[in-house]
VMD Tcl script that draws the C-alpha trace (Angstrom):
set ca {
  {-15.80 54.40 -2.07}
  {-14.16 57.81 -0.63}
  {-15.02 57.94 2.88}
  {-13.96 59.41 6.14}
  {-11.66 57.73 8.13}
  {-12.84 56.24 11.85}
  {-9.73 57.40 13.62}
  {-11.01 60.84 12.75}
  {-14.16 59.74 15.42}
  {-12.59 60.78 18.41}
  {-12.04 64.52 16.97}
  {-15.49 64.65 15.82}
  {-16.57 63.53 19.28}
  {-14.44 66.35 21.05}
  {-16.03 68.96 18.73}
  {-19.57 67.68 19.13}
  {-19.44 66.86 22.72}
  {-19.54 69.99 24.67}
  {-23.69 70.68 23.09}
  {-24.90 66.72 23.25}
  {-22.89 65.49 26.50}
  {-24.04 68.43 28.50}
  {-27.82 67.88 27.24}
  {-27.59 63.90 27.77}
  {-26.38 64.02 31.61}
  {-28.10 66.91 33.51}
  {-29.24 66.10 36.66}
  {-26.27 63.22 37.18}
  {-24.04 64.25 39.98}
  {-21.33 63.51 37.19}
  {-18.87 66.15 36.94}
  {-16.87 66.08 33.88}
  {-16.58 64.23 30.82}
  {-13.71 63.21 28.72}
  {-12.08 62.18 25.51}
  {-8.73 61.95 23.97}
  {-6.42 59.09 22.75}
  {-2.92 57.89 23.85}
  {-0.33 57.21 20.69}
  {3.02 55.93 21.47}
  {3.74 57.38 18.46}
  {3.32 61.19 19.12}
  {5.71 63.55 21.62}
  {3.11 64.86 23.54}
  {-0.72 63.53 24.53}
  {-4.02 65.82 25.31}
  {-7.28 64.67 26.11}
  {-10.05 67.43 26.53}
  {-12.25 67.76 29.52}
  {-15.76 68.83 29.57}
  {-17.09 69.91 32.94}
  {-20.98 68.99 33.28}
  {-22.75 72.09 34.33}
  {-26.96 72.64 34.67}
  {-26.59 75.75 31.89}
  {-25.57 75.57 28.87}
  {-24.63 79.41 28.76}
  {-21.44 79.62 27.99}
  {-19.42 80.80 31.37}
  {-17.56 83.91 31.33}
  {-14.90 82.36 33.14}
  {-12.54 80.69 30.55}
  {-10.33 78.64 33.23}
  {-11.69 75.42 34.49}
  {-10.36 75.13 37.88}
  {-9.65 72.02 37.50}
  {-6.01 69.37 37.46}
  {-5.43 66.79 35.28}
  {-2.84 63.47 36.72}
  {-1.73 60.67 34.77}
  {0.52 57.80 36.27}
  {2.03 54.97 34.14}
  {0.95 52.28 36.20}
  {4.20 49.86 34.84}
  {6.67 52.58 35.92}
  {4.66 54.22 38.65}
  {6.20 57.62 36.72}
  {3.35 60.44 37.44}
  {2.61 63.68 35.56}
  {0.68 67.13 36.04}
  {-1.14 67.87 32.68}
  {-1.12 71.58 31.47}
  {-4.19 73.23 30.39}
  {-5.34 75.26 27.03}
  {-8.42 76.99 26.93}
  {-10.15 76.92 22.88}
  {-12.73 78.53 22.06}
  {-15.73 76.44 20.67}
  {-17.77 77.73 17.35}
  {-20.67 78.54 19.53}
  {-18.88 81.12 21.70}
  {-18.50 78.13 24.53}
  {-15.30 77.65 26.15}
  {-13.27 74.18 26.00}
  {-10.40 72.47 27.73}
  {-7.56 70.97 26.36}
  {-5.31 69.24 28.46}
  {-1.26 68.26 27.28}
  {1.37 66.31 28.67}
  {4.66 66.27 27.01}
  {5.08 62.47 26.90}
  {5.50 58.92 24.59}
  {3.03 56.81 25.86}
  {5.03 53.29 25.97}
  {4.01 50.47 24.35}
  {2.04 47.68 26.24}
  {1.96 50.26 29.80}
  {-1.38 50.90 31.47}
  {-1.94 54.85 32.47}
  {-4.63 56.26 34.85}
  {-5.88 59.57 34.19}
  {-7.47 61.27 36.43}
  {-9.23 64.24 36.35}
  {-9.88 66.12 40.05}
  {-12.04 69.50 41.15}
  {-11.49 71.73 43.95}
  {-14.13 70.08 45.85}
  {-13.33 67.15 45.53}
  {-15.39 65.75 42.15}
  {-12.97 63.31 40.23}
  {-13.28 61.31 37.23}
  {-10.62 58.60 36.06}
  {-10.32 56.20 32.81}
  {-7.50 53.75 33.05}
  {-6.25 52.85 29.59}
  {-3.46 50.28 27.88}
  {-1.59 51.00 25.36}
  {-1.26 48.51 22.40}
  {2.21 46.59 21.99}
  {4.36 47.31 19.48}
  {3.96 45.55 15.98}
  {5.56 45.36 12.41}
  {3.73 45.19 9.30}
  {4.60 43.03 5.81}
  {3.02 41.45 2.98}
  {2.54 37.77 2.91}
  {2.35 35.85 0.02}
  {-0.22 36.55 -2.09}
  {-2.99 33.38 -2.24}
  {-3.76 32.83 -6.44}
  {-6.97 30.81 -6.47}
  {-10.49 31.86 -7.65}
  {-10.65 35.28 -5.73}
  {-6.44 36.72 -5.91}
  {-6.13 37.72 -1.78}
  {-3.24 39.67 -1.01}
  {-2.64 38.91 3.14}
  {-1.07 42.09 5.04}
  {0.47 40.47 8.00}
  {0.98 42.43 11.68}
  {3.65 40.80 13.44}
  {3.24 41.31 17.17}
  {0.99 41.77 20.47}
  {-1.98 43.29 17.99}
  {-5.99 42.19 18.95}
  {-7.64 45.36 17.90}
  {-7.64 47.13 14.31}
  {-9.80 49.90 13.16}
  {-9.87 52.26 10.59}
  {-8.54 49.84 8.08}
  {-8.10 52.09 4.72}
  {-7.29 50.40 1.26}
  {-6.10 52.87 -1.35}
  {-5.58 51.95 -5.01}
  {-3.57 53.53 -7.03}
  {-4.11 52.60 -10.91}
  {-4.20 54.16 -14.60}
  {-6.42 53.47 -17.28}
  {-7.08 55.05 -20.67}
  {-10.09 57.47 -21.72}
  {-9.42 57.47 -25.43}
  {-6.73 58.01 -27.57}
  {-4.36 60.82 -28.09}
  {-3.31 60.87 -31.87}
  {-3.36 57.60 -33.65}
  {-3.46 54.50 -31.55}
  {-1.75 56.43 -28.99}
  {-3.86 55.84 -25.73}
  {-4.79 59.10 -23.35}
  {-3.62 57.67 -20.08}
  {-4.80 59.06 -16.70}
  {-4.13 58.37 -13.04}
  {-6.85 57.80 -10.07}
  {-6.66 57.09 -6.53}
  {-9.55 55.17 -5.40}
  {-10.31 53.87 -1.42}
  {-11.57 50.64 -1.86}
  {-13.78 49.90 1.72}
  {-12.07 46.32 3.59}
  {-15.22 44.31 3.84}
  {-13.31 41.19 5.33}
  {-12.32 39.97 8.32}
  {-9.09 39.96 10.29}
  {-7.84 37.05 11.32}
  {-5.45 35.57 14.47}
  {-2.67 33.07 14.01}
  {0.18 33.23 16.51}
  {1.79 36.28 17.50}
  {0.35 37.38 13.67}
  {-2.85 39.23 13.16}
  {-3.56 38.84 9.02}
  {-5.96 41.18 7.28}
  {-6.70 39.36 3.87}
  {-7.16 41.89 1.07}
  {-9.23 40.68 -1.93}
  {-7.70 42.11 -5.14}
  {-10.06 40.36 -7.06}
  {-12.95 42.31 -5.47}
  {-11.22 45.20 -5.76}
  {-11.10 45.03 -9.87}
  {-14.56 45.09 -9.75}
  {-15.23 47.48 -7.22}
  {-12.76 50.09 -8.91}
  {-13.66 49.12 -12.29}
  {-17.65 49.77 -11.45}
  {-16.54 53.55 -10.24}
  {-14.67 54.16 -12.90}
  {-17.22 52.91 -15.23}
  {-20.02 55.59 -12.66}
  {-17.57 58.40 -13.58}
  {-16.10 58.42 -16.72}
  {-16.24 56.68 -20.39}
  {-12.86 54.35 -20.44}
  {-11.65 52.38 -22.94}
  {-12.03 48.57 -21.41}
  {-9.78 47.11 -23.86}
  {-6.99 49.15 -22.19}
  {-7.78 47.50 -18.91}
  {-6.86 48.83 -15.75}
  {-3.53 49.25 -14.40}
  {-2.42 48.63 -10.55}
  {0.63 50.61 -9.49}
  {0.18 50.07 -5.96}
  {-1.76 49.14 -2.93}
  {-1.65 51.79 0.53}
  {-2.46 49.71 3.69}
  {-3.72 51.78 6.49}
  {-5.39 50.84 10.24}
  {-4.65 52.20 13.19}
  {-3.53 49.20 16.35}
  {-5.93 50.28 18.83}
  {-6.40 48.82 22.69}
  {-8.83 46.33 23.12}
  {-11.50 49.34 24.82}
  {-11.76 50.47 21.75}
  {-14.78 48.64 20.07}
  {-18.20 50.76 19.77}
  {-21.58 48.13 20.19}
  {-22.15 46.65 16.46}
  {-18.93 48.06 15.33}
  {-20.72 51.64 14.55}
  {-17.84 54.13 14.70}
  {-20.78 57.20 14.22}
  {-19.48 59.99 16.22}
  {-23.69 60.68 16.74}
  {-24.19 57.48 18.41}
  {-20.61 57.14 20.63}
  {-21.54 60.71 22.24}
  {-24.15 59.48 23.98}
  {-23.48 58.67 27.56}
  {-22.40 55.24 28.23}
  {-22.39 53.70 24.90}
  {-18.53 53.46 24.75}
  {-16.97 54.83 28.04}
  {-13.93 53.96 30.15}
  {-14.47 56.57 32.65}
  {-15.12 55.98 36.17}
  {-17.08 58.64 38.34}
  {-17.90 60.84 34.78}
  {-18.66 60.30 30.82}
  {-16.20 59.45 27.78}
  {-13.44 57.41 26.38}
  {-9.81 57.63 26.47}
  {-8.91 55.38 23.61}
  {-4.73 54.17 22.69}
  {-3.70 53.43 19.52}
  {-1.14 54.43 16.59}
  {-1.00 54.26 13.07}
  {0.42 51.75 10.68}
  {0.68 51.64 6.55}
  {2.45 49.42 4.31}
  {2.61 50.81 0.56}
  {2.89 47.44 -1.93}
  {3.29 47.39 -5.91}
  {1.79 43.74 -7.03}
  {3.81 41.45 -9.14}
  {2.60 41.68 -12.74}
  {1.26 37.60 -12.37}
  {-0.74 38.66 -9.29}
  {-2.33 41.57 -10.90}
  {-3.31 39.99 -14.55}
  {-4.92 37.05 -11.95}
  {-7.14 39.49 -9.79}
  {-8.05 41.11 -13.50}
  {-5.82 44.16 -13.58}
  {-3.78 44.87 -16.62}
  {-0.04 44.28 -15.48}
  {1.79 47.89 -15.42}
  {4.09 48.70 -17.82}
  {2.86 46.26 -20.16}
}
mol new
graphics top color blue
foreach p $ca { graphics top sphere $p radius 0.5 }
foreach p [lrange $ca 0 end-1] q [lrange $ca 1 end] { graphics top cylinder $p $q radius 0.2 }
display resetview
């Protein structure tokens, strides 16, 4: 149930890409590739740029003559991106190019990437609006579903993360004293979002969850069942992504999104610019809720 998080899929793709993209797209008259992602929530944005050369020597040269643009397309405000040259972990050079801006909620930006003579590659990419997140009530019928509820302009989530935090006991101490221990446990969200309003609801099944948690305990260690389980908490996670931001059959494999064309935004080259920011909501369940999805109530 421990498993690595899909925002993570763009860095993967930036360390992978240099080797696969430059493979997949010889002979194109394509001249660069890139990646990066646009968060409202960070002080500055990069996005790296891979120029598409017939070698795949390294080049001696470390600067890529080469100028990065971006223009909020609300505002019309424009900026020069600076460049930072990394070295790769086969001896390959790559470029990393930072802009010391928010990106604003709900704006569109154009980035556009331009070579001395005159090769130019652009991805224009919108920002998500800005959103709250609470917990609704919880629904107590067969299967306990605990709603998380995103208040706002949201359409897209990925990366949705449930983390449990619970105790149970793996003996006793002295007596009938029980040997209590604590695990966190990510719990995958196998359900489906859902649209109402100006609400986007993401129902959580605690119910499932019990059993889920309680089979990986049970893979792992010898607990005493009669204890039960105990739920301290629930850790929401997603990240609000733009609506570009949805790989063919929902496969977030950094193997299969490196290959050319199978998620791009990029006019005249390769890649995807993606937008998107974090959100988490940290909830401890009502002792009635978790006794009904089969935890045992905490502190009791």
């Amino acid at each position: 149930m421990r498993y690595r998080s899909a925002w993570l899929v763009l860095v993967a793709l930036l360390a992978l890409g240099c080797e696969e993209d430059v493979v997949a797209v010889l002979g194109t008259d394509v001249q660069y590739s890139l990646y990066g992602v646009l968060n409202p929530l960070a002080d500055s944005q990069s996005v790296r740029v891979y120029p598409i050369r017939e070698t795949l020597v390294p080049e001696e040269d470390p600067e890529l003559v080469a100028e990065v643009r971006s223009v909020d397309l609300n505002t019309g405000e424009e900026r020069v991106w600076r460049q930072t040259v990394v070295v790769d972990r086969d001896g390959g050079f790559g470029y990393i190019y930072r802009a010391p801006f928010r990106a604003e909620y709900g704006h569109q930006y154009r980035i556009t990437v331009a070579g001395p003579d005159g090769g130019e590659a652009e991805a224009t990419v919108e920002v998500p609006g800005e959103s709250t997140i609470a917990m609704g009530t919880p629904i107590l019928s067969r299967d306990v579903v605990a709603p998380i509820v995103l208040s706002g302009p949201v359409t897209n989530l990925i990366r949705i993360e449930l983390t449990y935090f619970v105790q149970y006991s793996i003996g006793f101490i002295t007596g009938n004293v029980p040997n209590i221990v604590g695990d966190t446990l990510v719990v995958p969200f196998e359900g489906r979002f859902t649209q109402r309003s100006n609400e986007l609801i993401v129902p959580v099944d605690l119910s499932a969850a019990f059993d889920a948690i309680r089979a990986e305990i049970l893979n792992g260690v010898s607990f005493d069942q009669t204890y039960g389980i105990s739920l301290l908490a629930l850790r929401f996670d997603a990240v609000v992504a733009n609506a570009a931001w949805q790989p063919p059959g929902g496969d977030f494999n950094p193997l299969v999104l490196i290959q050319p064309g199978t998620m791009s935004n990029v006019e005249g080259g390769f890649g995807f610019i993606g937008a998107g920011y974090r959100v988490s909501l940290t909830w401890a369940p009502p002792a009635d809720v978790a006794d009904e999805a089969g935890f045992r109530p905490f502190g009791r």
